[in-house]
C-alpha positions in Angstrom: -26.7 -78.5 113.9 -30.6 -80.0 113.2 -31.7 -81.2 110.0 -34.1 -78.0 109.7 -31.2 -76.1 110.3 -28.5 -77.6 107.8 -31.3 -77.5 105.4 -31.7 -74.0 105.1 -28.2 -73.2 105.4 -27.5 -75.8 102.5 -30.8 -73.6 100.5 -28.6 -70.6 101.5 -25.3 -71.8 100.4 -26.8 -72.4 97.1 -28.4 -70.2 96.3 -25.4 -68.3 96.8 -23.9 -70.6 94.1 -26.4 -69.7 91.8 -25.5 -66.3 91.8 -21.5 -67.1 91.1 -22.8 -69.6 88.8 -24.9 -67.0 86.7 -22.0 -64.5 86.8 -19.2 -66.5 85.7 -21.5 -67.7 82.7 -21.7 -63.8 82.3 -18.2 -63.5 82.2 -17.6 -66.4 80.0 -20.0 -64.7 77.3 -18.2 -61.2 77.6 -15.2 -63.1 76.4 -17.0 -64.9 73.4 -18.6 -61.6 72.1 -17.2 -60.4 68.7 -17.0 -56.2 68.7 -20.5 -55.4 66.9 -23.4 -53.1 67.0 -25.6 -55.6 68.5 -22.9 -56.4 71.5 -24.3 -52.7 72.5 -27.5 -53.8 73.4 -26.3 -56.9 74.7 -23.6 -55.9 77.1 -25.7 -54.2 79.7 -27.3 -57.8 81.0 -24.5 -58.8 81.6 -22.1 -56.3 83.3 -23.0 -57.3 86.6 -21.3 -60.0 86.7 -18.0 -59.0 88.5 -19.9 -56.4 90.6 -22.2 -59.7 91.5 -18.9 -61.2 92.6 -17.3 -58.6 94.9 -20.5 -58.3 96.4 -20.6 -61.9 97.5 -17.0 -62.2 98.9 -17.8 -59.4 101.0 -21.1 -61.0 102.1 -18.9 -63.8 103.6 -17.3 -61.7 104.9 -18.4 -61.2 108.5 -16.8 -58.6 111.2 -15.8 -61.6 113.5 -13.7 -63.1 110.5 -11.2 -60.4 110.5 -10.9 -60.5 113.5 -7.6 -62.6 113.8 -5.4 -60.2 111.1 -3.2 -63.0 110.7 -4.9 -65.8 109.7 -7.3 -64.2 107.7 -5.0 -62.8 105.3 -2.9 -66.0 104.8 -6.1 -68.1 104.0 -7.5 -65.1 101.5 -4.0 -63.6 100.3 -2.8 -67.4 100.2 -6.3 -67.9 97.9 -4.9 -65.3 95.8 -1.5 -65.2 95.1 -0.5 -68.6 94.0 -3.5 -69.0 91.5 -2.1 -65.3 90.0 1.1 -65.8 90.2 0.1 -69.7 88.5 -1.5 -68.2 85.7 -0.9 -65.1 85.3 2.7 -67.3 84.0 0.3 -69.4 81.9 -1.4 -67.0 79.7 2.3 -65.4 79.1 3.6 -68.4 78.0 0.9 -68.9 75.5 1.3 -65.0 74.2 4.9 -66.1 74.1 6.0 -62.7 76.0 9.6 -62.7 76.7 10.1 -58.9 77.4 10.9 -58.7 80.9 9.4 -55.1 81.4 6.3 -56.6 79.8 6.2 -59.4 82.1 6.7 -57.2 84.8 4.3 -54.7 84.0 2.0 -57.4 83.7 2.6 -59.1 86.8 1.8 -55.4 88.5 -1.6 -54.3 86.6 -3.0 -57.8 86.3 -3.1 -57.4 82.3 -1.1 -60.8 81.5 -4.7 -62.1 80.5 -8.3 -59.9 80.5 -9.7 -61.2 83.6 -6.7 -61.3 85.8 -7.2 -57.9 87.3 -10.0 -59.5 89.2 -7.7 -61.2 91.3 -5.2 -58.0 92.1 -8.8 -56.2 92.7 -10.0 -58.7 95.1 -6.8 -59.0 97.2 -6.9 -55.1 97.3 -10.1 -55.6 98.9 -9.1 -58.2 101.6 -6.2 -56.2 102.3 -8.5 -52.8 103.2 -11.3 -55.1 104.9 -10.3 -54.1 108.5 -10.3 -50.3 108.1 -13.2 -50.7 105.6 -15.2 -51.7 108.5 -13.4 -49.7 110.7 -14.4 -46.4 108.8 -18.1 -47.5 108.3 -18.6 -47.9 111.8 -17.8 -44.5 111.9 -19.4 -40.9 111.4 -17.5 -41.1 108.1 -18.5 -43.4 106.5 -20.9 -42.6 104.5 -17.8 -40.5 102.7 -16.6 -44.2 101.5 -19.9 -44.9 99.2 -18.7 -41.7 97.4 -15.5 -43.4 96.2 -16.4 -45.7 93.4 -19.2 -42.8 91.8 -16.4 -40.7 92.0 -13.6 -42.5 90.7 -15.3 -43.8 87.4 -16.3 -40.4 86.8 -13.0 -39.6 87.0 -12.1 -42.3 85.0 -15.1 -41.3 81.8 -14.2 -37.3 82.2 -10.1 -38.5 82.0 -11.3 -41.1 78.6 -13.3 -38.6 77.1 -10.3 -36.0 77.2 -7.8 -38.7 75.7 -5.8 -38.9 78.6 -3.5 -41.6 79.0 -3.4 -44.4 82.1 -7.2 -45.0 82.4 -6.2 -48.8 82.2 -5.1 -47.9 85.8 -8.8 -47.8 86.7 -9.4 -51.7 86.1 -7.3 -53.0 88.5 -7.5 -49.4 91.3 -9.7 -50.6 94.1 -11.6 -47.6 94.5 -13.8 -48.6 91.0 -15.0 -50.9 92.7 -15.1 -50.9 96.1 -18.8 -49.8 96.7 -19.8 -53.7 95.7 -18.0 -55.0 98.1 -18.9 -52.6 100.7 -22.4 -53.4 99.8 -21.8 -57.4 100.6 -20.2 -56.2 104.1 -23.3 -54.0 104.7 -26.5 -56.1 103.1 -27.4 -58.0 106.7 -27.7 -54.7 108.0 -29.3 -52.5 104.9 -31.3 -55.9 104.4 -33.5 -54.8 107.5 -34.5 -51.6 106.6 -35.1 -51.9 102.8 -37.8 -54.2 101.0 -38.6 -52.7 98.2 -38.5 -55.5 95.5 -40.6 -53.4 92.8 -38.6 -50.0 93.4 -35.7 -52.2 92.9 -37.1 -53.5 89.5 -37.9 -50.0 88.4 -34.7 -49.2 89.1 -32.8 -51.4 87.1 -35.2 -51.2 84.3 -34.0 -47.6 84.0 -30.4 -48.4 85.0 -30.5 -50.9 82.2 -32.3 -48.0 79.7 -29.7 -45.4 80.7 -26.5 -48.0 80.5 -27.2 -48.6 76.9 -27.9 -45.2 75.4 -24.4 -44.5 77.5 -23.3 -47.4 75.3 -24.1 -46.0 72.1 -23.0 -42.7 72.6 -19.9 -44.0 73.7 -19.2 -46.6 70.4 -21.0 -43.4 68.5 -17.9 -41.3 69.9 -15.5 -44.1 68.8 -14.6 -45.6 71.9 -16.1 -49.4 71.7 -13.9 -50.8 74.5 -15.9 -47.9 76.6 -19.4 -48.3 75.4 -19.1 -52.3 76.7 -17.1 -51.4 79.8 -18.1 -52.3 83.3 -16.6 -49.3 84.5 -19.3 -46.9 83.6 -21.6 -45.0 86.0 -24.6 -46.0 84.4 -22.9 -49.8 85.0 -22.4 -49.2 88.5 -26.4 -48.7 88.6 -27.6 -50.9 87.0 -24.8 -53.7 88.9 -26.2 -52.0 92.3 -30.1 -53.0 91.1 -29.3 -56.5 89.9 -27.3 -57.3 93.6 -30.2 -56.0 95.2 -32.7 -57.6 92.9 -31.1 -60.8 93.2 -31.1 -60.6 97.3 -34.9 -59.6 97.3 -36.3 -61.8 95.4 -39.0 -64.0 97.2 -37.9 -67.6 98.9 -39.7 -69.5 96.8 -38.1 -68.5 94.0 -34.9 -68.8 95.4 -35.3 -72.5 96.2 -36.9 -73.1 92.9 -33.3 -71.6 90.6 -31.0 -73.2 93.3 -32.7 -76.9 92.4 -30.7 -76.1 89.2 -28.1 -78.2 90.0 -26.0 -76.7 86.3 -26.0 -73.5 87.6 -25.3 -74.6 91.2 -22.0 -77.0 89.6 -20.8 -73.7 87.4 -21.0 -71.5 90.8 -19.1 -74.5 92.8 -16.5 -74.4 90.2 -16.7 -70.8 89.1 -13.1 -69.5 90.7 -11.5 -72.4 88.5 -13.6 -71.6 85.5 -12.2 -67.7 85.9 -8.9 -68.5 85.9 -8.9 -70.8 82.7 -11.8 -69.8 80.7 -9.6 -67.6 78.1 -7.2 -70.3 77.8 -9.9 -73.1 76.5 -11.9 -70.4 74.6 -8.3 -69.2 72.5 -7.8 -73.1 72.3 -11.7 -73.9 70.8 -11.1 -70.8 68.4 -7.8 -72.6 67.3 -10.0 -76.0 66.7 -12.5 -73.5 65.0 -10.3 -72.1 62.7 -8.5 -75.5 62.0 -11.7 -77.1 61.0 -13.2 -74.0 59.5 -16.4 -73.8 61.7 -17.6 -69.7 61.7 -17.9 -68.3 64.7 -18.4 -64.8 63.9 -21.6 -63.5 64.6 -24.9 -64.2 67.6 -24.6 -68.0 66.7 -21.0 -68.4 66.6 -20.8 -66.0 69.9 -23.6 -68.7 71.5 -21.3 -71.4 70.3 -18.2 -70.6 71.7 -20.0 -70.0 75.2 -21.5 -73.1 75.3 -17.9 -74.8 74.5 -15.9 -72.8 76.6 -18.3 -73.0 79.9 -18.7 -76.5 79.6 -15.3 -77.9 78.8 -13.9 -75.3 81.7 -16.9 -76.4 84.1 -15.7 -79.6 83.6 -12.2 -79.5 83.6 -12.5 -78.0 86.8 -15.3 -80.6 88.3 -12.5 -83.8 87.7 -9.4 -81.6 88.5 -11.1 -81.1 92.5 -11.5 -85.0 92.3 -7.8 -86.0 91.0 -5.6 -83.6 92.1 -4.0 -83.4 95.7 -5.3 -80.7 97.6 -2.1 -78.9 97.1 -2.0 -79.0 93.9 -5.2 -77.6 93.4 -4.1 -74.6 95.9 -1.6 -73.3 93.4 -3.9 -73.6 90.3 -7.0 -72.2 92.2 -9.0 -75.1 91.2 -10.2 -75.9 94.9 
């Protein structure tokens, strides 16, 4: 490969970085957000963030790497199931759960911690990548961007009627399947749309409409709703960010990926996942212990800054200590 040409794969590769970088800090501040009025407002910026991730696995995700069935499920299933399995056991231990049907159930739902559904999400979506494209190649696909729209109406009409098993919908593929499609797609959809200020438009009204959903929601009673990601006015409003975020002009993208921070977080963002709730529960401990307030916008700032830089680093000298196999099973590589 040239010079010129490693170059602007490298600008590529981190700018792709950026992006995981700026959604796992997302994530991280999710976490460290007390339940209050002004989360409300709040939330919407920052529901993206897995969306933002789904849509970047399936962005590496080429036709030709699928190709071999074999081998491309044990490297992503392999990528998968020994982190999970690792701390899914972790964040049990520390809830010191000891009922085996609770374990179990955990195990299966990918509730042992709040982020762990990801995971069972993600492999759900390695697992359907063949027939994905299979089905998009053909004349029905189109019937396959109708699945997540529907499902998480399904999923507000069966809330707002007080059924039971919506937490079903967290960890059911089809909720969030259209953001990975949309990564598989983009080189393709990325010739024929250029639209950067329709796209800003859009998300301006996507972010309007998520956050009057929001209130109604909380004004209903249902908080856990009002800040959910798995909203249709979320879906939106995810759908313009991605897109923003892959129209954006060159310069610009070479100017945010010489943030070498952001570009670090995004290397190191899968580690930072899988242990971020552990150090935060761990600096609220030391908070209480030394009776440091952390309720409220400064204390939620607080505990962000903490949690995604002790977990950022944590991760950074774990990759340079631990044997490569090592890091394999606690998803740190």
């Amino acid at each position: 490969m040239s010079a010129a040409k490693h170059k602007v794969k490298s600008r590529k590769d981190e700018y792709i970085q950026v992006l995981r970088g700026c959604a796992m800090a997302s994530v991280v501040l999710i976490h460290c957000l007390p339940r209050a009025d002004w989360v409300l407002f709040l939330r919407p910026f920052l529901n993206f963030a897995v969306a933002m991730f789904l849509f970047l696995s399936g962005l590496l995700t080429p036709p030709d790497k699928c190709v071999a069935l074999s081998g491309f499920y044990k490297r992503r299933i392999g990528k998968i199931l020994m982190p999970y399995v690792f701390w899914s056991c972790v964040y049990l231990i520390v809830a010191r759960q000891i009922d085996p049907v609770a374990i179990i159930k955990s195990l299966c739902l990918g509730t042992a911690s709040a982020q762990m559904y990801y995971l069972l999400v993600y492999a759900q979506m390695v697992l359907l990548t063949p027939l994905v494209y299979k089905v998009l190649d053909s004349k029905y696909g189109w019937l396959l961007w109708l699945v997540t729209p529907v499902t998480l109406i399904i999923r507000e009409i069966a809330v707002w009627r007080g059924m039971g098993m919506t937490a079903i919908f967290s960890v059911f593929f089809g909720s969030w399947l259209i953001y990975y499609m949309l990564g598989l797609r983009w080189r393709a959809i990325a010739k024929n749309f250029n639209h950067l200020w329709l796209t800003v438009c859009a998300m301006i009204v996507a972010l309007a409409l998520q956050t009057v959903s929001a209130w109604c929601w909380n004004k209903s009673g249902d908080f856990s709703v009002a800040v959910s990601q798995l909203k249709v006015t979320a879906m939106i409003t995810s759908l313009s960010v991605i897109v923003f975020s892959m129209q954006i002009p060159s310069l610009a993208r070479t100017k945010v990926s010489q943030c070498s921070l952001i570009v670090l977080i995004g290397d190191c963002s899968y580690g930072v996942y899988l242990c971020h709730l552990l150090i935060l529960t761990c600096i609220c401990n030391a908070c209480e212990l030394a009776g440091v307030p952390v309720a409220g916008i400064g204390g939620a700032l607080l505990l962000w800054v903490l949690t995604l830089t002790i977990s950022t680093v944590i991760v950074w000298i774990c990759r340079r200590v631990l044997p490569m196999s090592l890091q394999r099973i606690i998803g740190f590589e």
